[in-house]
Every structure is written in structure tokens, then in C-alpha cells.
C-alpha positions as CSV (number, residue, x, y, z in Angstrom):
1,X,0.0,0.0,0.0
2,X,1.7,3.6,-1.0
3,X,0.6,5.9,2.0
4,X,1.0,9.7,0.9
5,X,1.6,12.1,4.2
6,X,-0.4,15.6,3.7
7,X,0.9,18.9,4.2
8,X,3.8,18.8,6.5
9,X,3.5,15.6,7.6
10,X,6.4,13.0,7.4
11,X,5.8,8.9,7.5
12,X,8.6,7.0,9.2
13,X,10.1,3.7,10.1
14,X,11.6,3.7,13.3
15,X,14.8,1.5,13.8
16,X,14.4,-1.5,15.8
17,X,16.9,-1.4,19.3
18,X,19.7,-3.2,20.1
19,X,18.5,-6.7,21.9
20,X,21.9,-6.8,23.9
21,X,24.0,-4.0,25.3
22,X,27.4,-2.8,24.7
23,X,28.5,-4.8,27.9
24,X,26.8,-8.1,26.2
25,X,23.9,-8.4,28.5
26,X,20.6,-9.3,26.7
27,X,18.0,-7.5,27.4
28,X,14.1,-8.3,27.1
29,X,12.2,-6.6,24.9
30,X,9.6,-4.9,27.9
31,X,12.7,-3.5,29.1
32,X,13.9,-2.0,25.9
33,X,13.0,1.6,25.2
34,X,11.2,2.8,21.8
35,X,13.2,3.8,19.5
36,X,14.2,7.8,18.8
37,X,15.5,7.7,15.1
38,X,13.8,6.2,12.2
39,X,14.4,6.2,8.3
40,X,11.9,9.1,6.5
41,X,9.5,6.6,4.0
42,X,7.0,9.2,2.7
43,X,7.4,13.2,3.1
44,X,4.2,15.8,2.1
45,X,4.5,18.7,0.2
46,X,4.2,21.2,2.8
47,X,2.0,23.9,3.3
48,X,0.7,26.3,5.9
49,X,1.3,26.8,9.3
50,X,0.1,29.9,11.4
51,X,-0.1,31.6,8.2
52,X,3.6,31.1,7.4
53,X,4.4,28.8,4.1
54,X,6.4,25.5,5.4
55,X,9.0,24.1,3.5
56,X,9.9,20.5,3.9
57,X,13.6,20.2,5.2
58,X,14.0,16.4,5.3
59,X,13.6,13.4,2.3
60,X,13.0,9.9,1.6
61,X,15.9,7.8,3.1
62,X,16.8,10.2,5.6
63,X,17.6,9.3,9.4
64,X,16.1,11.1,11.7
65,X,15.6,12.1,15.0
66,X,12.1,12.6,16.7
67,X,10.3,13.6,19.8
68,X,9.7,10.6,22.2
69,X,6.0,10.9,21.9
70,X,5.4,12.1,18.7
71,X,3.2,11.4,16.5
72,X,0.9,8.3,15.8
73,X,1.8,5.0,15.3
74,X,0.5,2.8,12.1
75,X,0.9,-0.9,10.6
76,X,1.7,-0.3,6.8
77,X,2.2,-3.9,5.0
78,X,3.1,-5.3,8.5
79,X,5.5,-2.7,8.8
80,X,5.6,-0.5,12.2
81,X,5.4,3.2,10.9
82,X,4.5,6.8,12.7
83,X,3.1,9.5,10.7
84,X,3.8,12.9,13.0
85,X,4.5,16.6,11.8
86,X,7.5,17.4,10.4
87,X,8.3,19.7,13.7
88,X,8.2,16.6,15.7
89,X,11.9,16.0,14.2
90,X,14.4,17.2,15.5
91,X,17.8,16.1,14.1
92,X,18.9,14.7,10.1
93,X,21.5,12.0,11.3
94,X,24.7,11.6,8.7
């Protein structure tokens, strides 16, 4: 299914955490925290907000950084996704 995010909405596919630490402990996955940085899927065209015209600064295949409680989560194809507004994100990670 192609989902298409409106305005300055941004569709993305957060990265799954790591299931052992750097130490080598494994840790259970209702300990494990969700996920902060996801690849951008889908990005709208922009639009307006408060009057002000919005520019989209981030593309398809970008990593990203978002707010911890951002947004709304979806199931695309089986895939975990959130949709949230593109000044949910804060960072473009290189």
C-alpha cells in the first residue's frame, strides 16, 4: 500500500533497538526503550502553518531524530510506521 503524508506531515520507520548491550547483557524486549531515530519513508508537500508557508527540510531515506511521543503509530504492509509533523523532528542524522 503507498501511503502519501499531507501537508507537512512526514511517514517514518523507526529502527528496531539493540536486543543486547554494549556490555553483552541481553535484554528483554519490555525493558527496551522505543526507539528515537527512524528512516523518512513518505514526506508531504508542505504547506501552511500559522499563516507562514512551510518548506519540507527532510527526504525519503533520511535518518532522523524525533520527539519521544510524537506522533501516531500505524501498521503499513506489517511494517511498524509513525506518521507525525515534520516539527516533531528534531535532528537529520549523517
Amino acid at each position: 500500500m503507498k501511503v502519501t503524508p499531507l501537508f507537512d506531515r512526514v511517514l517514518l520507520q523507526p529502527e528496531q533497538n539493540e536486543d543486547m548491550t554494549k556490555g553483552g547483557i541481553y535484554l528483554p524486549s519490555v525493558s527496551k526503550e522505543k526507539s528515537q531515530i527512524a528512516k523518512v519513508l513518505a514526506v508531504g508537500k508542505g504547506g501552511e502553518l500559522d499563516g507562514k508557508k512551510t518548506e519540507m527540510q527532510v527526504k525519503v531515506g533520511d535518518r532522523v531524530l524525533y520527539s519521544k511521543y510524537a506522533g501516531s503509530e500505524i501498521n503499513i504492509d506489517g511494517k511498524n510506521c509513525i506518521i507525525l509533523r515534520q516539527t516533531d523532528i528534531l535532528a537529520v542524522l549523517d
